[in-house]
N, C-alpha and C positions, 0 to 999 in steps of 0.2 A: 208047637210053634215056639214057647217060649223055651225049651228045651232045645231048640235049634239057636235060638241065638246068646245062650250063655256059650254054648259049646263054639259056635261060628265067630264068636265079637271076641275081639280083646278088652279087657277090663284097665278101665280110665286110669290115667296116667304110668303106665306100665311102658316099660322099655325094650325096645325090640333091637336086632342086629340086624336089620332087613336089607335087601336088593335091587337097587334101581330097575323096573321094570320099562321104565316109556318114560323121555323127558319131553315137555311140552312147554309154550312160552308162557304158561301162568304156573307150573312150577312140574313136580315130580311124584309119579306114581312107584309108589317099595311095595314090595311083596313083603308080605311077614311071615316068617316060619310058623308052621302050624294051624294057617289061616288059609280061607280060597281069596277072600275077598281084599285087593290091594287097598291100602292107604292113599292119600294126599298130601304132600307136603306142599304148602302153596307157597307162591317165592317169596310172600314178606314171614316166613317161618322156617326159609333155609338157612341166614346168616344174621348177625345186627347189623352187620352191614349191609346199604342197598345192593339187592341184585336184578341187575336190566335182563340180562338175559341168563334164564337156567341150564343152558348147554356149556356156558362159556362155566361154569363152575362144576358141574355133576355131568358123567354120559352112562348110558345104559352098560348094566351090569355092573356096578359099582356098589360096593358094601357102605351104607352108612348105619348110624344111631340114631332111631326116634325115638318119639314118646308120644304116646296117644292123649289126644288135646281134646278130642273131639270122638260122639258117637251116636250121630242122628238116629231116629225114629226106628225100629223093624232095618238095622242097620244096612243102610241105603250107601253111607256115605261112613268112611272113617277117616278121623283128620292129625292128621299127626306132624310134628314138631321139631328140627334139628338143632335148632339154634340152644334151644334149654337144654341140652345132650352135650356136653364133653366127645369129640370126636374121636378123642383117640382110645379115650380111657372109658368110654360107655356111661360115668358116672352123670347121675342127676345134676344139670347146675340150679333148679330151681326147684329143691324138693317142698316145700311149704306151697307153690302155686301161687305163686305172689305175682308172678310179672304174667302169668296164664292169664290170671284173673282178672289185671290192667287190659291186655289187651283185649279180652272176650268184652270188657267192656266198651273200650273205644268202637271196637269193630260194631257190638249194637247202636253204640249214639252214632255212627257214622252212617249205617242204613238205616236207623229210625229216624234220624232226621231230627233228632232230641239236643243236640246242639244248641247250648242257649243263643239268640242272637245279640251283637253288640247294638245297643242303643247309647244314641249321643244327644244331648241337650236334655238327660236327666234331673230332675228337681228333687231335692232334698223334702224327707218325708218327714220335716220332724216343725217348730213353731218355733220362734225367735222368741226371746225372753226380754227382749228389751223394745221392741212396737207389740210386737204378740201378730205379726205377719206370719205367714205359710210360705213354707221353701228356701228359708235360707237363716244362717245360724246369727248368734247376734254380736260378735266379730264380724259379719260382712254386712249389716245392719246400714244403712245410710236417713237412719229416722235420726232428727235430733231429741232430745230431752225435752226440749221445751215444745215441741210439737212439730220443728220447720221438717219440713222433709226435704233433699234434694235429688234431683235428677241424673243419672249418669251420661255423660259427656256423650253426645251420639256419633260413631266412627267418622270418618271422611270420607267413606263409599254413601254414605247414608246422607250424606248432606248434597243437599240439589245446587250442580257444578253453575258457577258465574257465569253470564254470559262474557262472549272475547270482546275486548274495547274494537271498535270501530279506528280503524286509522285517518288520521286527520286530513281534510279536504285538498289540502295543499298536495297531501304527500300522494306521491303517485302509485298506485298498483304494481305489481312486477309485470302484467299487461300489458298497463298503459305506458309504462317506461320505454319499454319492448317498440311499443309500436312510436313514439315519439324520437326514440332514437332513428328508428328508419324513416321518419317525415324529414328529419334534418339531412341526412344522408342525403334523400332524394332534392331535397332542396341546394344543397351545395353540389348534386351532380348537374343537375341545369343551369346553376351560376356557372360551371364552366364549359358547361356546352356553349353557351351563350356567348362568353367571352371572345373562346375559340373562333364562332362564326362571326363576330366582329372582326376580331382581327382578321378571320380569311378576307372578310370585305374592303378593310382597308388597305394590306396589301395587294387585291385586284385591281383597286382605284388606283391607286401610286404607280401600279402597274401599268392601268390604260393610261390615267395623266403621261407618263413620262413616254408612253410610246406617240402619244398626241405632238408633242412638244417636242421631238425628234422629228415627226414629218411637217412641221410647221418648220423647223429651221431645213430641212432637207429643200422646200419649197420656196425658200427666201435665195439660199443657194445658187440655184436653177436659175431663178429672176435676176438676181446679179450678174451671175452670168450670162444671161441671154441680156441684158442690160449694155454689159460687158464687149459684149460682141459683136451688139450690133452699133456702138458708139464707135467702133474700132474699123467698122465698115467704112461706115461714114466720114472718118478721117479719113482713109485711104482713097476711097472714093473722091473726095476734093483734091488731097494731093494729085490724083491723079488728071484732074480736070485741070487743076493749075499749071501742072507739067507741059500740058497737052494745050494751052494756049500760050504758054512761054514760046512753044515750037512753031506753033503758026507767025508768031510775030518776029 
């Protein structure tokens, strides 16, 4: 077995002139001369530059340069490298394993989960020399000499908000304004309603008076007349009797 996989594995950090076999969207599969078993170039090990998609840069049947990075257990998996490879010239850009080693390590803290995390409102581990307090240096010290101590200012979110003043009794609500504005309104629309129907009243009166007062004199008229006429009778009437005894005698 072990005699199958010196002969079948390539030996770590060794350079091949391989052949893109299969490109896929986490990166590219090379065949390497003299081997059955393809490699892996994964995409964040094709360029330094980010690459979104491995087709839009490499297609099948395409000669590149790797370098084996990587060679898991009873070689299951081999992982190899283009970016450390010079493309044209086939030479080592990283023959010490310097930037190998950088990244074999991010890539552990990134699945181990080893990542330290950021903590905020850390306290200083050390004892002040001037009260002999815990957690802060004696430059930021707020003990006096003589013993006062004082307190730091406490923010303006911290401090329990006024209550609002009350506006004074006089002064009116925007409410009550509101509504006292339309009490007036309503009030000077029925002063002139009111008006209105007086005077309809007293030009109706002026109206019937003077229609009164027209047939009071049409009625005096009439009586003079009939006054008139029948006075007018009555003279005639005697002249005529006088006439008419003149003649008899």
């Amino acid at each position: 077995m072990a005699k199958y996989e010196n002969e079948d594995m390539p030996a770590m950090h060794s350079i091949f002139h391989g052949q893109v076999a299969s490109v896929q969207k986490y990166g590219v599969f090379v065949s390497l001369p003299g081997f059955k078993r393809h490699g892996l170039v994964h995409v964040s090990q094709m360029s330094s530059a980010r690459i979104e998609d491995p087709a839009e840069m490499l297609a099948k049947g395409e000669k590149v340069y790797c370098k084996v990075i990587s060679v898991e257990a009873e070689g299951s998996k081999i992982g190899l490298s283009m970016k450390l490879v010079n493309q044209t010239t086939g030479k080592d850009l990283d023959p010490n394993n310097v930037t190998q080693s950088l990244d074999e390590r991010k890539r552990k803290q990134f699945f181990a989960g080893q990542k330290p995390p950021i903590e905020l409102g850390a306290v200083y581990d050390t004892k002040c020399r001037s009260c002999g307090g815990h957690g802060h240096l004696a430059m930021d010290c707020f003990v006096d000499k003589g013993g006062k101590q004082y307190d730091l200012v406490p923010d303006l979110e911290d401090m329990v908000p006024s209550e609002p003043e009350a506006p004074p009794p006089d002064t009116p609500t925007p409410t009550e304004g509101s509504t006292h504005k339309k009490k007036k309104k309503k009030e000077k629309k029925m002063k002139k309603e009111k008006k209105r129907k007086k005077k309809h009243c007293s030009s109706s009166s002026e109206s019937s008076g003077s229609e009164k007062e027209r047939r009071r004199e049409i009625r005096e008229k009439r009586k003079r007349h009939h006054s008139n006429s029948s006075d007018s009778s009555q003279e005639r009437h005697r002249k005529h009797k006088k006439s008419s005894h003149k003649h008899r005698s």
